[in-house]
N, C-alpha and C positions, 0 to 999 in steps of 0.2 A: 734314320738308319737304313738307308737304302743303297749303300751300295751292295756290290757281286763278291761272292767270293766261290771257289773254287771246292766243288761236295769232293771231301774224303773216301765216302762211303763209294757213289756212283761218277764220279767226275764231271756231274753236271756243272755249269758255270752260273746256272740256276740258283743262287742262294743269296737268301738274303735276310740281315741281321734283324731280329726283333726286341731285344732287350737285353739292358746292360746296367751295369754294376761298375763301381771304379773302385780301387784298392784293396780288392780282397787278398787275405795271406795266401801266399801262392803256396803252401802246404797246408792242410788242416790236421793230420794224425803226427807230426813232429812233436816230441816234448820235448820240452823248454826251461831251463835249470832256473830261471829267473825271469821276476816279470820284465824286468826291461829289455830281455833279449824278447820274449813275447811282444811288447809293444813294439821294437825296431825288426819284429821279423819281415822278413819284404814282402813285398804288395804285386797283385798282378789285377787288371782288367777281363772283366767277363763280358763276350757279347757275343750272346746266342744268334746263330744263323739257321734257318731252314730251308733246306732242301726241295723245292717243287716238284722235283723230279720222283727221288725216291723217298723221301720223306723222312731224313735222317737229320739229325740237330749239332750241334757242334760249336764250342767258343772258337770262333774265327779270329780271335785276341788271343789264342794259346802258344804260350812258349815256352817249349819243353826242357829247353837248358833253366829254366827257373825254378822248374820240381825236383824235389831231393828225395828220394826211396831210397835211406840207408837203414842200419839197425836202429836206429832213435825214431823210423818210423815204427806207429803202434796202435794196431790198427785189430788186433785180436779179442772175436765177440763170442768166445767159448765161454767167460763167466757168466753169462746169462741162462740161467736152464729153460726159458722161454727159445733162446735161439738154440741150445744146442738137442730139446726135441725137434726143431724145423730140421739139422743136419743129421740126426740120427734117421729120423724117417725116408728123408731123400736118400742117403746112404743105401740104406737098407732097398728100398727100391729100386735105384739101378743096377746094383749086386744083384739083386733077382733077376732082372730085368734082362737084365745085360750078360750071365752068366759070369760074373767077375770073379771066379776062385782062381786061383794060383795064376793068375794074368799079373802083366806090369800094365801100374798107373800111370801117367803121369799129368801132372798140374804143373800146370801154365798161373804164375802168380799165387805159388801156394801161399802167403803169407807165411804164419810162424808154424802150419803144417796138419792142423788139427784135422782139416777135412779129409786130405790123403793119408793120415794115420787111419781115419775110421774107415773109410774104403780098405784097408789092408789090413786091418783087426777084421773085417767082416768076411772077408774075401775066404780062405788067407791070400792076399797080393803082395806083390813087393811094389815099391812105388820109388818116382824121382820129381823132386819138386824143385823149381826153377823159380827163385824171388830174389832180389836186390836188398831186400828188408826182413828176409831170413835170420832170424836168431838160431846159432848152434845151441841144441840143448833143453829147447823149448820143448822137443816131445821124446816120454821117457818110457821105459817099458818095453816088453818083449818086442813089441809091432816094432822099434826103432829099427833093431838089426835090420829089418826090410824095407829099411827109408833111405835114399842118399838127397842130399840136397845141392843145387847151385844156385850160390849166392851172384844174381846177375839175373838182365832182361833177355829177357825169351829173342832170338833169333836165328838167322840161316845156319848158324855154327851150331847151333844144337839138334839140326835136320836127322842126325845120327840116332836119335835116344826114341828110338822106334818104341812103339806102345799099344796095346790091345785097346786101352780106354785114355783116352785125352780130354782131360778137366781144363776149365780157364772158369774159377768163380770170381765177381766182382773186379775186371782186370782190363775188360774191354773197354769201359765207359772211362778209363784212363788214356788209352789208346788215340794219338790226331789222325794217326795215317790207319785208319781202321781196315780199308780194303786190303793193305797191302799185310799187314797182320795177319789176319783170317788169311790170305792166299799162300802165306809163307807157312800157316798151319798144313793147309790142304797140301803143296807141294812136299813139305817133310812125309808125310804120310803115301802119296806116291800110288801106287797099284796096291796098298794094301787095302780092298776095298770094305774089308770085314772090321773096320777099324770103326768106332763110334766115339763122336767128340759130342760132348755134353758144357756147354756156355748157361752161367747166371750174372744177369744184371739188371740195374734199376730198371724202372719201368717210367719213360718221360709220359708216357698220357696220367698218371694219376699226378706227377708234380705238375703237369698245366690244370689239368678240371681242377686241384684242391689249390692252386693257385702255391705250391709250396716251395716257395723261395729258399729256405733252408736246404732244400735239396739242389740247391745248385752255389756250385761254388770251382775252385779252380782247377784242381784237382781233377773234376771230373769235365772231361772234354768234349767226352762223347755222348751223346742222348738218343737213347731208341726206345721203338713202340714195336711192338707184336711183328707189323707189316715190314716197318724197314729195316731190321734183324732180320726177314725170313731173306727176304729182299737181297741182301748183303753176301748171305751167305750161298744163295742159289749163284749169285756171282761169282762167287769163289768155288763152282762146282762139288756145292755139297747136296744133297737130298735132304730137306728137311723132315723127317721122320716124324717127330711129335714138338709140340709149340702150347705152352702155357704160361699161365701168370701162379705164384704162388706167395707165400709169408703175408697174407691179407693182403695180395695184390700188389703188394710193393714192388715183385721181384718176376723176372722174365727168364723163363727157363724156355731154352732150345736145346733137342739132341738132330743130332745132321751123323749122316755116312757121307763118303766119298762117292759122288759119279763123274761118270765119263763123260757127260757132255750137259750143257746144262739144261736146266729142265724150267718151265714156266709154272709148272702147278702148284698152288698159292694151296695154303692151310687154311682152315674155316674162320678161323679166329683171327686171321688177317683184316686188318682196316686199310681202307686206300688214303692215299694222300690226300687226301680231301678234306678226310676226317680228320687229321694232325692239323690241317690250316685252320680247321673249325675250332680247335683246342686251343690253337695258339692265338687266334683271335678274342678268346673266351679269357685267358690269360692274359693277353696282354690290353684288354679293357677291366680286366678287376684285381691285378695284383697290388696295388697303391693301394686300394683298400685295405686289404688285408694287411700291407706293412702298417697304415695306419691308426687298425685296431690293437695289433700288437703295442704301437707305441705307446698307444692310448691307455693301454689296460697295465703296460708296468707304470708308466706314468703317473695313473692314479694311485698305485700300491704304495710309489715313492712316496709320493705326494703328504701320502697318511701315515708315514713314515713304517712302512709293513717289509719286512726282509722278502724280499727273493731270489730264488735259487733256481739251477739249471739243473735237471738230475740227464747225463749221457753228454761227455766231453768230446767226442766225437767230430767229424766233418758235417753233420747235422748242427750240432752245436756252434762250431765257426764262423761259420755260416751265417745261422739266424743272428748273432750278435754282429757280426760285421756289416751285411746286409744294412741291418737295424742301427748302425751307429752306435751300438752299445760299449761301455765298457762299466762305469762306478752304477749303473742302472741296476745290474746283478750284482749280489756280493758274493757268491763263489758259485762252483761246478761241483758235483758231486759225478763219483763214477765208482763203477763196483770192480773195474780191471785193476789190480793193485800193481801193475807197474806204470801207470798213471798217479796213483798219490805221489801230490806233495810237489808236481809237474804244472808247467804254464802252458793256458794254451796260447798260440799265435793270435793276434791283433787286439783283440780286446787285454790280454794279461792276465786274465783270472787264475787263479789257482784251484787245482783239482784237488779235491778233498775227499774223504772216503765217505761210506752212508752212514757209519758211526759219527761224524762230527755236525750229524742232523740231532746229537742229544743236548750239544752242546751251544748249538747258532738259533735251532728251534724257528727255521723258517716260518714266514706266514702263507708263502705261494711256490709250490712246487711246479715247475712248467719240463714236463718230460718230453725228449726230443724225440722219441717215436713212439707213438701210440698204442703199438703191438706188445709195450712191457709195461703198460700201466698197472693191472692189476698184480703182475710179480715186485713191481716197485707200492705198489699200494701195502702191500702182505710183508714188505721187509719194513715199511715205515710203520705199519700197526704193530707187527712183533715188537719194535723198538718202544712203544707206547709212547708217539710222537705224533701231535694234531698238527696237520697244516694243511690246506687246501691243494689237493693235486689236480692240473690240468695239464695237457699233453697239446701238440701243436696240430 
């Protein structure tokens, strides 16, 4: 896998592919009325390219007419009170922070809107959220009156919906043309230099060092680390103000202003590209392994004829089963978001099931798709007084 391809981020011609995947569902949050639309849902190729330059990662096999972000995408992780203290706390911190009362918001990919509600229940703010997979109706209550929504991707046509504070959670690592994104942020915003954009998204150094293949899939295009987010955004003439990782390291949080010209000075927390080549060598000598223990350990479960189950239907979840070749290996999904029951996911077929029909199937092996809800999922399967082995990826 040595050929060039062309960095997004930096426009180096510097890049070059280090691992791939073939037919993964080119959606993973789609629900699916039947499993045979699940099994024929279509396939796309992954193959990660790196950046030597600025140290940015990206499926160089993405094509963007194959993604669908309509309303049947569903992708809303407010049911978990695990994640929704990680957004009540962040909320509340850059409202301090940031002095957010009676300001307008606005989010860039607000999903179904939960975060820019609580930015404006905190605030008071009014807020404007911009998603393609926007459901009318999903958020109710006084804070609505000060919500408008567009259903639609963020671009130069939206230059107009000037804003005090500018969200984008979880929306860049969807993003091929990443520089040109972030530049079309900064150009909408203009001489307003008092203007603070606040960016969250995965974090690719812990899916290289944990070798976590689940965390990559089609969907997500885009892969950065600490350095080439800062990197990106110093491009697109922003100041990086503060630069952290959060949600037990999963998650890359950046706040940037606007400047006037660009600036070189790198954040402490910044790693060089050197240390990404280190990662990516470190992954791509031990990820076989780890596919192969996974196979190994349901394998044996089948084997002894022991039920197992996937608790979180998610793009984590798609993911590891397709990755893994799976489909009759698992016998269902469980998920606590209840406009998923009863829903198929893409490639494997399984059917989502609620955490009540854990009284009924009485799994032997619970395999939770991120680790940071093990003990809220431990604590709803003991309230049920249901024994089965929980393990997390």
């Amino acid at each position: 896998m040595s050929s060039k391809h062309v960095c997004s981020s930096c426009g180096s011609k510097d890049m070059s592919a280090f691992y791939k995947v073939n037919d993964i569902p080119v959606n993973s949050c789609i629900l699916l009325s039947t499993k045979q639309e699940a099994l024929d849902f279509p396939r796309g190729n992954v193959v990660l390219g790196f950046c030597k330059k600025c140290g940015f990662i990206s499926n160089v096999a993405f094509d963007r007419t194959k993604v669908n972000y309509s309303s049947s995408y569903e992708d809303q992780q407010s049911f978990s009170s695990t994640f929704n203290k990680f957004a009540e706390v962040l909320a509340k911190r850059l409202v301090e922070k940031y002095q957010l009362r009676n300001k307008t918001i606005l989010e860039i990919g607000c999903g179904k809107g939960d975060f820019l509600a609580l930015l404006c229940r905190l605030g008071p703010n009014s807020g404007i959220g911009i998603d393609p997979a926007h459901i009318k109706g999903r958020i109710s209550g006084k804070v609505s009156d000060r919500l408008s929504f567009v259903t639609d991707f963020y671009s130069q046509k939206y230059a107009n919906y000037h804003a005090d504070f500018v969200c984008c959670r979880h929306t860049l690592e969807h993003i091929p043309n990443v520089f040109e994104f972030v530049n079309e942020i900064r150009q909408s915003i203009g001489k307003r230099m008092n203007t603070t954009v606040f960016f969250e998204l995965p974090d690719v150094t812990r899916v290289l060092r944990e070798q976590a293949f689940w965390d990559i899939y089609y969907e997500h295009c885009s892969y950065f680390s600490l350095g080439s987010l800062a990197r990106l955004f110093r491009r697109c003439l922003f100041d990086v103000t503060d630069l952290c990782k959060a949600y037990d390291d999963q998650y890359l949080l950046i706040e940037a202003q606007p400047a006037s010209q660009l600036s070189n000075k790198a954040n402490s927390l910044e790693e060089d590209v050197s240390k990404t080549a280190s990662d990516i060598q470190f992954f791509t000598l031990h990820y076989r392994k780890k596919l192969a223990q996974w196979r190994d350990l349901i394998k044996s479960h089948n084997d002894s004829g022991k039920r197992v189950i996937v608790w979180g239907s998610g793009s984590k979840c798609v993911a590891f089963l397709s990755t893994l070749g799976f489909k009759d290996e698992v016998d269902y999904i469980v998920d606590i978001n209840p406009f998923r029951h009863g829903k198929f996911i893409p490639g494997s077929g399984k059917e989502i099931m609620s955490p009540q029909f854990l009284k009924k199937s009485k799994p032997d092996l619970t395999i939770v798709m991120n680790p940071i809800y093990c003990e809220e999922i431990k604590q709803m399967i003991s309230e049920m007084n249901i024994v089965t082995e929980v393990i997390s990826v």
